[in-house]
ZANUGU-870038 format. One record per residue: residue in three letters; x, y, z of N, C-alpha, C, CB in turn. Coordinates in steps of 0.02 Angstrom, whole numbers, plus 50000, padded with zeros to 5 digits. Glycine has a CB too. Layout:
residues N
ALAXYZXYZXYZXYZ ...
This chain:
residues 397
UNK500424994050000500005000050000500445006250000499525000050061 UNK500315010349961500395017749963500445023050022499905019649931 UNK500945025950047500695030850100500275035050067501215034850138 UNK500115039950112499815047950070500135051050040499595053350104 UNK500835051450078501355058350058501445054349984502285060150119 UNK501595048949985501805045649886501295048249848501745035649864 UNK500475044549884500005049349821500055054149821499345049849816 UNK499945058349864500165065449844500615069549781500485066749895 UNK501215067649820501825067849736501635065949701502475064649720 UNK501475057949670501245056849620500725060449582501145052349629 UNK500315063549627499575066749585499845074349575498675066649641 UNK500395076349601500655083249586500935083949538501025085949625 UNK501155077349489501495075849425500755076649364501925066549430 UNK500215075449393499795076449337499685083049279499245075549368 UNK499915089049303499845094149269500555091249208499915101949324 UNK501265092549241501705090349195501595085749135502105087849227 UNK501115081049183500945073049122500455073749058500475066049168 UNK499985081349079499535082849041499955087348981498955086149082 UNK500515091348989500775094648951501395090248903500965100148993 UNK501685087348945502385083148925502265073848895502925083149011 UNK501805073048938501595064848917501865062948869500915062948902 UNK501655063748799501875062348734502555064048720501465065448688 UNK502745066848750503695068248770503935063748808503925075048814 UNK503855061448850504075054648893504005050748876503915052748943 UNK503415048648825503315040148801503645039248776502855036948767 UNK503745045448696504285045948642504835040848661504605053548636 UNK505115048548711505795045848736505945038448765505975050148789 UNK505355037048805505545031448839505535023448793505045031548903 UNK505105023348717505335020048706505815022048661505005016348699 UNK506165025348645506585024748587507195025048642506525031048520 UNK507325023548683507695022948724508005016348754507455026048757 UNK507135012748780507295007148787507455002348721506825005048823 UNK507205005448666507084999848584507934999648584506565004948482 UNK508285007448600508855006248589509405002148637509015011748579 UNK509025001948692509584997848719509324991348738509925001048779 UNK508674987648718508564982848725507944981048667508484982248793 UNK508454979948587507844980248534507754972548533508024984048450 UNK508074968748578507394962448579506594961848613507694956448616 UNK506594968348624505884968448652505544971848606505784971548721 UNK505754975148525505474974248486505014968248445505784976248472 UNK505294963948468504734956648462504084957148496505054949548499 UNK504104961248542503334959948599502914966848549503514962848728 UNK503094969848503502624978548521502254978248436503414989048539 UNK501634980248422501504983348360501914988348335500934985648360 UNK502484986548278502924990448253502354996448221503434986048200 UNK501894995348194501434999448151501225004548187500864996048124 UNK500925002448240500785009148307501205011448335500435008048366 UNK501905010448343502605012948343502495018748307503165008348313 UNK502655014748246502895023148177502415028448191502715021548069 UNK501625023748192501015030748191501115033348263500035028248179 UNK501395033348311501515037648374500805034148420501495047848354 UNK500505029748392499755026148424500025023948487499375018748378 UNK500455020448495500795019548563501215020848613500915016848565 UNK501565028148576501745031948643501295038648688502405034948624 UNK500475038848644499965042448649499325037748709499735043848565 UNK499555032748686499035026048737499645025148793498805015648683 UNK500155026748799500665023748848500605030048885501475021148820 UNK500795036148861500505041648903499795044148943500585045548868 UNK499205041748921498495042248934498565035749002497915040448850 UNK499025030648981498885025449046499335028749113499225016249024 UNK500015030549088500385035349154499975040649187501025039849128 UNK499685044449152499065049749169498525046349195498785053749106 UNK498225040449189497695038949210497875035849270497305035749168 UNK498635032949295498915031249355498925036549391499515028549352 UNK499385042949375499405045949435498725049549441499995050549440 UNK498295050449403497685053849428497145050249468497355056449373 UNK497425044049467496765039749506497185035949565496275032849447 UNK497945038649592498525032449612497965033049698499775035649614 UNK497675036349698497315037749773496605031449777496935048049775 UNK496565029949707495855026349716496215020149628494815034549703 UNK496465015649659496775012449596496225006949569497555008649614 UNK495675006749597494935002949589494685005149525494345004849649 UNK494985012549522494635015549463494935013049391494695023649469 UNK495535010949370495805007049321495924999849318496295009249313 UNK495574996449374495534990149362494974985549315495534988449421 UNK494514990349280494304986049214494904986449183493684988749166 UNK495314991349152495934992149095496304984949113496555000249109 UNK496404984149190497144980249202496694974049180497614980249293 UNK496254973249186496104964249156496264964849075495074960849167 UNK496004970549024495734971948945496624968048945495464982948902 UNK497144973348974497764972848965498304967548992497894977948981 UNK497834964149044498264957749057498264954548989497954952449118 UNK497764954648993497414947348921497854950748873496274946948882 UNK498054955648852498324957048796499074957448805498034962748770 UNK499384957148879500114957348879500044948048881500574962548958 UNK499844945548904499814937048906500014934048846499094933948918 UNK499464941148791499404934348744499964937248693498494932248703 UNK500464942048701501104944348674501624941548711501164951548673 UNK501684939848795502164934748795502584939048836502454931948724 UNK502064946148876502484950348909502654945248981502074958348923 UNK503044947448988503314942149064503514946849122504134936749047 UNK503484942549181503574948749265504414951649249503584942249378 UNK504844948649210505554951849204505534955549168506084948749188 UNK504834958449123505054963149091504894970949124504794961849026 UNK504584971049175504164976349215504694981249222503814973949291 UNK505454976049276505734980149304506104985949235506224975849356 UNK506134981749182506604986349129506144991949101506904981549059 UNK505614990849096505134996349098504905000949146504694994349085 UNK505035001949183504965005249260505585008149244504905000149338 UNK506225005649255506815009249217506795015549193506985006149165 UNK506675011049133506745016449085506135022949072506845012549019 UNK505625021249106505115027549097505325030749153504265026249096 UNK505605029949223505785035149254506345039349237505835033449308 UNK506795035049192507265038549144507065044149109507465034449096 UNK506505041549069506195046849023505875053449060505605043248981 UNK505375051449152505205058649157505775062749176504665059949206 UNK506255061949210506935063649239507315068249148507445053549276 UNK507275064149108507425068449052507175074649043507285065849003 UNK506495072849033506085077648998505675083949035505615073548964 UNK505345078749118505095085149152505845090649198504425081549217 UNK506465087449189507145090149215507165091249283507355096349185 UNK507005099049313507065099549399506355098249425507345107849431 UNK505655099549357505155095149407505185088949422504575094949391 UNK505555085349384505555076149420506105077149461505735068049359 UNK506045078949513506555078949581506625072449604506285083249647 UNK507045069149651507195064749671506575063149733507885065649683 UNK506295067149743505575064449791505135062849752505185069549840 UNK505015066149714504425061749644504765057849627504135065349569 UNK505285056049590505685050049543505605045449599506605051249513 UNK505645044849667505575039149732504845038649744505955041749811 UNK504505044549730503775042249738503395036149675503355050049736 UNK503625036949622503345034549561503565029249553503405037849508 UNK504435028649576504725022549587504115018349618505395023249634 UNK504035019049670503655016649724502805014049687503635023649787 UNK502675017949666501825019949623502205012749578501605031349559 UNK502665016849542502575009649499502665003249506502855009349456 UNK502895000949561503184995349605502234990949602503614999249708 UNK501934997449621501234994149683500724990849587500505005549762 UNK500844996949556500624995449486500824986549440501045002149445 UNK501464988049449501604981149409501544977449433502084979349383 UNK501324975649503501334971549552500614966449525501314975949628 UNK500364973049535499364971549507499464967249421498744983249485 UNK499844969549403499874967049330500184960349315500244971949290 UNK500804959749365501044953949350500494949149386501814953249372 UNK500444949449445499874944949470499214940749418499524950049519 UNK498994947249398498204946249357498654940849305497704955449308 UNK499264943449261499504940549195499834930949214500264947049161 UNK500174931049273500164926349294499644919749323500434928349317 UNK499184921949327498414917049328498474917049242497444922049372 UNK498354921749199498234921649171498534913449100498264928049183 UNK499194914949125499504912049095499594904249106499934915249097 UNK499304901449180499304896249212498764893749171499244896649285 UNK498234896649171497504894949139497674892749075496944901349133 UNK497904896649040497924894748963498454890048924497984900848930 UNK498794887148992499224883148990499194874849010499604886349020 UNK498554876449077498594871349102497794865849071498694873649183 UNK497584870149053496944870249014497134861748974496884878748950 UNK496774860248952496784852148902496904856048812495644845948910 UNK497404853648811497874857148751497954862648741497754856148696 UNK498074864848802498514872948815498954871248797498684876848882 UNK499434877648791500204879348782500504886448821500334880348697 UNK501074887648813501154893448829501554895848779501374894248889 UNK501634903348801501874905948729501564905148656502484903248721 UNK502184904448600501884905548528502014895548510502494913248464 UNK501424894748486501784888048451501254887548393501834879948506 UNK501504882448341501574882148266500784879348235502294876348245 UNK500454882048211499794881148187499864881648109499284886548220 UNK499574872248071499494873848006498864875447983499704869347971 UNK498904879147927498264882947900498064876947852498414891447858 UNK497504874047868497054868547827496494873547772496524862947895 UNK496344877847790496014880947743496114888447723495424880047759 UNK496034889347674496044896947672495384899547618496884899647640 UNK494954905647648494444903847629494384914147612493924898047690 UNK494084914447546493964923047524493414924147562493784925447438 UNK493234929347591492474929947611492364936647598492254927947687 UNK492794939947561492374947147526493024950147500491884953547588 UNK493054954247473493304957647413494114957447470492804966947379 UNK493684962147554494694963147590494754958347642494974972247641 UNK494154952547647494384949047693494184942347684494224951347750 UNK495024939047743494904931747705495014930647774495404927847635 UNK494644920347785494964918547818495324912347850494774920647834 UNK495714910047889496294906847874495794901547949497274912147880 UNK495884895747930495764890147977496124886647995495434886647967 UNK496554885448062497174884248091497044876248138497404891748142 UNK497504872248129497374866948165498214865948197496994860548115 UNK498314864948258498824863548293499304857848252498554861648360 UNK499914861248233500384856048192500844849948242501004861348148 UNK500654851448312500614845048355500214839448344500454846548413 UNK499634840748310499094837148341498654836648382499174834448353 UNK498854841048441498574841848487497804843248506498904845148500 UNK497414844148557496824844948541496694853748541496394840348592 UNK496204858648525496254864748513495924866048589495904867448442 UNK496254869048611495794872148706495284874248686496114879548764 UNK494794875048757494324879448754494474886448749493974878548800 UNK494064890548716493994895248725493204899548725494424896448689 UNK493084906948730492704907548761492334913248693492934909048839 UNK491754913848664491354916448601491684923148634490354915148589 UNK492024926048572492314933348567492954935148592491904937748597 UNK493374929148601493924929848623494484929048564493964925548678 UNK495134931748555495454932148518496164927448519495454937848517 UNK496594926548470497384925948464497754929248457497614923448433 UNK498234930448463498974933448442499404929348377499484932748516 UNK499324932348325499764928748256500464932548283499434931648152 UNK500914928648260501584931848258501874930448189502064929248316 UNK502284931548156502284932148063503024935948094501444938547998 UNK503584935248039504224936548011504264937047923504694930548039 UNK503784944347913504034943847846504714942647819503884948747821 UNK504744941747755505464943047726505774948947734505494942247660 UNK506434951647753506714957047742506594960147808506474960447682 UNK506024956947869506004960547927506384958947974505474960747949 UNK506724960748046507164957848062506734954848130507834962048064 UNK506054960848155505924954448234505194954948200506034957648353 UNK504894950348259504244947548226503784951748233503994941248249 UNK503204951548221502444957348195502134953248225502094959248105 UNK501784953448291501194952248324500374957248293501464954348405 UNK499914952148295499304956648267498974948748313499164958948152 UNK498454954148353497664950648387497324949548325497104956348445 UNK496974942948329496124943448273495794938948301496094941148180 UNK495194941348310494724936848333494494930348322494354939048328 UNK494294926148374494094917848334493274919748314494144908748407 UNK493314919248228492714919848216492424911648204492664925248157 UNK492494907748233492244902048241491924900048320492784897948219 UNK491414895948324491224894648377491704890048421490624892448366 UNK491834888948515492264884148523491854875748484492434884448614 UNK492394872448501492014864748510492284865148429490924863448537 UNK492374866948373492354865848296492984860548280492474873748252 UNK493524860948312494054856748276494694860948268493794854248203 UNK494584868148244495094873348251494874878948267495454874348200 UNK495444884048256495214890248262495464893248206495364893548321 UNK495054897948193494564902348128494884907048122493784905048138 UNK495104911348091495454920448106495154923748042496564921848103 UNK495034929648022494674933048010494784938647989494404933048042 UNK495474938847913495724946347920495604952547852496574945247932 UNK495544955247885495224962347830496064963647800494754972147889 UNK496034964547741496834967747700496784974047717496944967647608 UNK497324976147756497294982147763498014985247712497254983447846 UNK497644994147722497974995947656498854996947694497515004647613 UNK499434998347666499884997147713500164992147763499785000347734 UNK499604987047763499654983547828500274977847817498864979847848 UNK500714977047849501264973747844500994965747866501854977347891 UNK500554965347905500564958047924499904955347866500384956848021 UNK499354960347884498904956047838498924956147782498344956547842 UNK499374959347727499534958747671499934953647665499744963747649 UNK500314951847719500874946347715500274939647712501534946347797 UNK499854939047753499304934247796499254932647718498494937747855 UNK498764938647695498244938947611498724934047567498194949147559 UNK499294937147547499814934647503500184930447483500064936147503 UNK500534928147545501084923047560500834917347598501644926147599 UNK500214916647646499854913147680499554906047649499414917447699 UNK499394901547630499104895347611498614891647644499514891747606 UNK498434886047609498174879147646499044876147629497294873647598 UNK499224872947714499864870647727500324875147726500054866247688 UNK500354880547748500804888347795500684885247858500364898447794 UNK501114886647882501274887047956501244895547991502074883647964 UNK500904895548039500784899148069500964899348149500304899448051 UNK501084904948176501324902648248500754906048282502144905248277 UNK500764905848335499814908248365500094906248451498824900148320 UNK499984911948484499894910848580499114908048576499944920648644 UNK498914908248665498334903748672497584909348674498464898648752 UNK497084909248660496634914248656496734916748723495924912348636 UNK496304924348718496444927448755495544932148743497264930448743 UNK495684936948814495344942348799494554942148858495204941948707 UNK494604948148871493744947748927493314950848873493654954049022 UNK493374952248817492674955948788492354948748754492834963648718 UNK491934944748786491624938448785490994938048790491824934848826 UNK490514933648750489774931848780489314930048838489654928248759 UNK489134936748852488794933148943488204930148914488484940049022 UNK488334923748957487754916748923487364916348993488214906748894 UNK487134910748992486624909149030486154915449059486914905349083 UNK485914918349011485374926349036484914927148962486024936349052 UNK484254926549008483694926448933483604933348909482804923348948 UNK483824936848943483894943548909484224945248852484144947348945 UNK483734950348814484264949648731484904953048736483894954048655 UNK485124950548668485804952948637485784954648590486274949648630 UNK486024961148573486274965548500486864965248501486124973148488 UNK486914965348435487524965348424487754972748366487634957448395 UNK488244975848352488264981248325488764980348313488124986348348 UNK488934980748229489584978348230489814984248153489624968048221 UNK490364986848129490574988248070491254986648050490464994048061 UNK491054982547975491574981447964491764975047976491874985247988 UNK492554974047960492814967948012492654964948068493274968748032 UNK492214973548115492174970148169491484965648190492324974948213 UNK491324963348134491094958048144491084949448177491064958748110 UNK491854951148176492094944548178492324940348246492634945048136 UNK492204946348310491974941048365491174939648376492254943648436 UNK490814942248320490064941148359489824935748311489454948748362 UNK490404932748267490194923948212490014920948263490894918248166 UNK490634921148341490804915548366490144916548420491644914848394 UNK489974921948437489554923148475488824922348460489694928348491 UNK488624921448381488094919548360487954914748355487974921148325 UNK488564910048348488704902448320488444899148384489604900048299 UNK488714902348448488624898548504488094901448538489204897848544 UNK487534906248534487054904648549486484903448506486994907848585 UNK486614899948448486204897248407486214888748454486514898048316 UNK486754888248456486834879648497486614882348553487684874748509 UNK486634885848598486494882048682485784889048687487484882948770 UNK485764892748656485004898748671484764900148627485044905748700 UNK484494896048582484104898448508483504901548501483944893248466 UNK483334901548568482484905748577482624913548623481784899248641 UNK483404915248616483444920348642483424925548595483904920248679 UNK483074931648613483064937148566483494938848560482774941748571 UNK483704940748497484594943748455484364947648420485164938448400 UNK484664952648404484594959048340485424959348334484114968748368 UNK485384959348257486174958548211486164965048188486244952348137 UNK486454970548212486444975548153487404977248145485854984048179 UNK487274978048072488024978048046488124984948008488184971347992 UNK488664986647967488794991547952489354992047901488854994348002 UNK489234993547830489834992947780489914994947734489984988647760 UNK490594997347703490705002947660490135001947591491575002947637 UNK490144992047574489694992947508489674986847521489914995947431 UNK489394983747466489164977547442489694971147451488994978647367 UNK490154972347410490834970347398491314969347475491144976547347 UNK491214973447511491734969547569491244966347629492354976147613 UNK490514968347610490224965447668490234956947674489504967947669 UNK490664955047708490874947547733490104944747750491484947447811 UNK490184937747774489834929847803489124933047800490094926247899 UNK488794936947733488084936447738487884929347738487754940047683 UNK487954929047707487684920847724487574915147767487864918147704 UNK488184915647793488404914147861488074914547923488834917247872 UNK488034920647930487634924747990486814922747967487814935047989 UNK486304924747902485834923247894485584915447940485864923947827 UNK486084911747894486154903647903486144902147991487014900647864 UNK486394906248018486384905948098485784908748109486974909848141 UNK485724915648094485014918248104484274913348104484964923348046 UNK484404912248050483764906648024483714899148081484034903047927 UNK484044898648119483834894248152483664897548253484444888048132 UNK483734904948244483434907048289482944912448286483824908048323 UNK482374910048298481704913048283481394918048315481294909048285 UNK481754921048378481774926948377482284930848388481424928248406 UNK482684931548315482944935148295482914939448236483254933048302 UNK483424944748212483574948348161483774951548132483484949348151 UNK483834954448083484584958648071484644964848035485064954648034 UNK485034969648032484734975748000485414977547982484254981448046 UNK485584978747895486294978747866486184986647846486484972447795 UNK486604990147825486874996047815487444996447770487024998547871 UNK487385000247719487975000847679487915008147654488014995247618 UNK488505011047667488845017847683488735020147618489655018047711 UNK488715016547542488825019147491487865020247468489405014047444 UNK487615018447507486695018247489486535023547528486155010847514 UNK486765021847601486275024847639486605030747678485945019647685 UNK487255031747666487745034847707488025030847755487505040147738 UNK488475033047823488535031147882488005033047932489095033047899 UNK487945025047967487275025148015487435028548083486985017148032 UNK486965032148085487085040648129486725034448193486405051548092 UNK486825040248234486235034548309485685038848300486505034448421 UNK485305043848266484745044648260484275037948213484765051548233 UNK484745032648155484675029648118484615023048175485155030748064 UNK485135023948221485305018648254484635018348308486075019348285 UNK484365022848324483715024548369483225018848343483365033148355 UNK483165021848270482465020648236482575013048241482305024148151 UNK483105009148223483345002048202483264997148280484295002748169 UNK483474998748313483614995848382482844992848402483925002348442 UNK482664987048414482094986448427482034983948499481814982748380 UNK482654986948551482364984348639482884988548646482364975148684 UNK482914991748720483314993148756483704990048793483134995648777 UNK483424983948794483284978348886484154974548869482224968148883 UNK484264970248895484704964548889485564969648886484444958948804 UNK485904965548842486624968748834486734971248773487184964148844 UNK487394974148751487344978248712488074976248677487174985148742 UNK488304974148625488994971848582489274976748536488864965648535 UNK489754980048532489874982648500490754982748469489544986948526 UNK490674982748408491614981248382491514984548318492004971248367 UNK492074988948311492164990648234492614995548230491534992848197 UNK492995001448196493125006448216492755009248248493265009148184 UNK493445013648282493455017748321492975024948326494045018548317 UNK492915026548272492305031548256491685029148257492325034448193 UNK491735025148212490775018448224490705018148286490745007948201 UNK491225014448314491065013148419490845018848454491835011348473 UNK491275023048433491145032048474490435033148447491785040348440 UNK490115034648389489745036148390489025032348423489855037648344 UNK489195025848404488455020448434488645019948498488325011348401 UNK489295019948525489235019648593488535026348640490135021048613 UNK488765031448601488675038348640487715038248611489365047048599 UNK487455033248574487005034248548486445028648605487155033048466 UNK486975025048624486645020148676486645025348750487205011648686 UNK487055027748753487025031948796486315036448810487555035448779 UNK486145039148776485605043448751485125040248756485615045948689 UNK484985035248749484205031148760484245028448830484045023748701 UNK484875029348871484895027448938485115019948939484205028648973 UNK485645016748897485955011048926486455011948963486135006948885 UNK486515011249025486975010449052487435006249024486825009349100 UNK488255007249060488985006549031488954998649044489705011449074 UNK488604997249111488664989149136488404985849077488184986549208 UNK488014988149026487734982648994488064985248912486774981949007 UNK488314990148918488604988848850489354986848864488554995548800 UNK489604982148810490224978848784490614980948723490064972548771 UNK491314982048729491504983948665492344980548654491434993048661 UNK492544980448606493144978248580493444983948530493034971448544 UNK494034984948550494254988448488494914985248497494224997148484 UNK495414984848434496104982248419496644988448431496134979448338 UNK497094988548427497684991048442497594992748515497884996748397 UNK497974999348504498344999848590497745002548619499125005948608 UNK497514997148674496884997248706496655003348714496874994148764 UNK495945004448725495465010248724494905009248773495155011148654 UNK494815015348776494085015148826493805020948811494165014848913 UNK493075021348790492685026048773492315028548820492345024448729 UNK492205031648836492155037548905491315041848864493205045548912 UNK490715040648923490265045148909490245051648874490105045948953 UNK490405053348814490205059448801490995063548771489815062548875 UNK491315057548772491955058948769492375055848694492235056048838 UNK493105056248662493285052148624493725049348670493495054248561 UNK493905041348638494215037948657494745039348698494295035448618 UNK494805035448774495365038348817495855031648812495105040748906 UNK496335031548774496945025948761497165024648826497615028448714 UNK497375019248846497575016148909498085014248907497255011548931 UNK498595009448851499045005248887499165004148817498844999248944 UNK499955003848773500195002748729500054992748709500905006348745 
């Protein structure tokens, strides 16, 4: 535990963190990349270059010392982010080198305000912080290990199928090149691909969701070509039936709460369709008389993925239904659109897609009075949290 006098200092660093933040992350990783670029293997090089993760690495230091008095208040983030350091392979030895080197960085950058009583206070702050993190990541990792054909870490998955499902997305069906049996996992939970293009020197981690239900035989992945995108162009291109693929063990809390007859919507654009396959798949098997509304969202005709699919699930639950949108007919679906479409308030609320789609339907659920407990959301890269009334507050690289 924390004395006072530590929170204190620590929360007296918040003004600095609000001005300088994005100056300390900078620094701190191009600091550590330089003196320890094997931990370029653990990080999205892509959110590197775009500055996406020294902007989410700063918003999480800021959201520490502003809450270090009440640390209850960032413990949804520390689960989003266990699951996502787990399933990259972050480990308790890497904390201390990070603690390091970011007190390095405020000592750089804030100069005679990071005095040696703050640099000992934060020391300290960050001690109580990684503490919480390694803990949660360590269950974490027991579970998905000890599980009936767990593993730990990355191990080698061949691709038995590879399958087009719209103009930018395809997807790749992976079966353990052990043999082994595929773990459970849980509707809307994801993997970690790791990929070594040619010509790159450490590996490209990218999350994608299992758009397959558990219980199938493998697991499913689900990837949109993105423009620039170094891994899923590699995935699109170079990928096969009989590629080898390397893959950690699923991961992730943005999952299907089951056993509740209350409905489920789902709201999805785009790609981000592709944890609510697994989530449709599996309550078509165990709740088929539960009310569902599918509404989706997409640039046109041409990339909208698994119509068929989803129908084909639909159709065997009878009260359900679905309401599609395409940006090039009808525009982008506003939440006044989203009002008219929504046919309950009641039950939970799903939501994945970009970051703008989410912001806006989030803030639109808002407005009709759903509370935050019942809406759910996923977004990819360096974790996020959408805040009432607010844009996205980045948490944790």
């Amino acid at each position: 535990m924390l004395n006072e006098k530590t929170k204190q200092l620590v929360k007296s660093t918040v003004p600095a963190l609000m001005q300088h933040g994005l100056d300390i992350t900078a620094s701190f990783y191009k600091n550590m990349f330089n003196d320890h670029p094997d931990l370029l293997n653990l990080f999205n090089q892509s959110n590197q270059k775009q500055g996406r993760q020294q902007a989410a690495l700063a918003q999480a230091v800021l959201a520490a010392a502003a809450n270090i008095d009440r640390l209850e208040a960032i413990l949804p983030a520390v689960e989003k982010i266990a699951h996502k350091h787990r399933s990259l392979g972050v480990k308790k030895e890497h904390y201390p080198i990070v603690g390091d080197y970011l007190l390095k960085a405020m000592k750089e950058i804030l100069q005679e305000k990071a005095t040696d009583e703050i640099l000992s206070a934060w020391e300290e702050a960050y001690g109580v912080i990684a503490g919480v993190f390694i803990q949660a990541e360590e269950e974490l990792y027991a579970s998905a290990e000890n599980q009936n054909g767990g593993w730990s870490g990355f191990k080698a998955f061949r691709v038995i199928k590879k399958v087009k499902e719209s103009s930018v997305i395809t997807s790749f069906y992976l079966a353990p090149a052990d043999d082994r049996p595929i773990p459970h996992f849980l509707p809307g939970q994801y993997v970690t691909i790791r990929v070594k293009p040619p010509g790159e020197e450490y590996w490209h981690n990218r999350q994608y969701s299992l758009s397959n239900a558990p219980g199938t035989g493998c697991l499913r992945i689900s990837v949109k070509k993105e423009e620039n995108g170094t891994v899923s162009a590699y995935l699109h291109e170079h990928i096969h039936a009989g590629s080898l693929l390397e893959a950690s063990p699923p991961a992730g809390d943005f999952v299907l709460i089951e056993q509740t007859v209350q409905p489920a919507t789902f709201i999805s654009g785009g790609v981000g369709t592709t944890p609510f396959l697994s989530m449709l798949h599996r309550l078509a098997e165990t709740q088929p008389e539960k009310p569902v509304q599918y509404i989706h969202a997409a640039q046109n005709e041409e990339v909208h993925a698994f119509k068929d699919e989803i129908n084909g699930i639909l159709q065997r639950m009878p009260n359900s239904s679905a309401a599609i949108f395409y940006e090039n007919r009808q525009g982008r679906i506003s939440a006044e659109r989203l009002h008219r479409t929504l046919e309950t308030t009641a039950g939970d609320f799903y939501v994945c897609g970009p970051i703008p789609f989410m912001e806006v339907m989030i803030a639109a659920l808002h407005e009709m009075g759903i509370p935050d407990n019942r809406i759910h959301y996923e977004f990819f890269g360096p974790a996020a949290s959408i805040k009432r009334g607010q844009s996205p507050t980045l948490l944790e690289s």
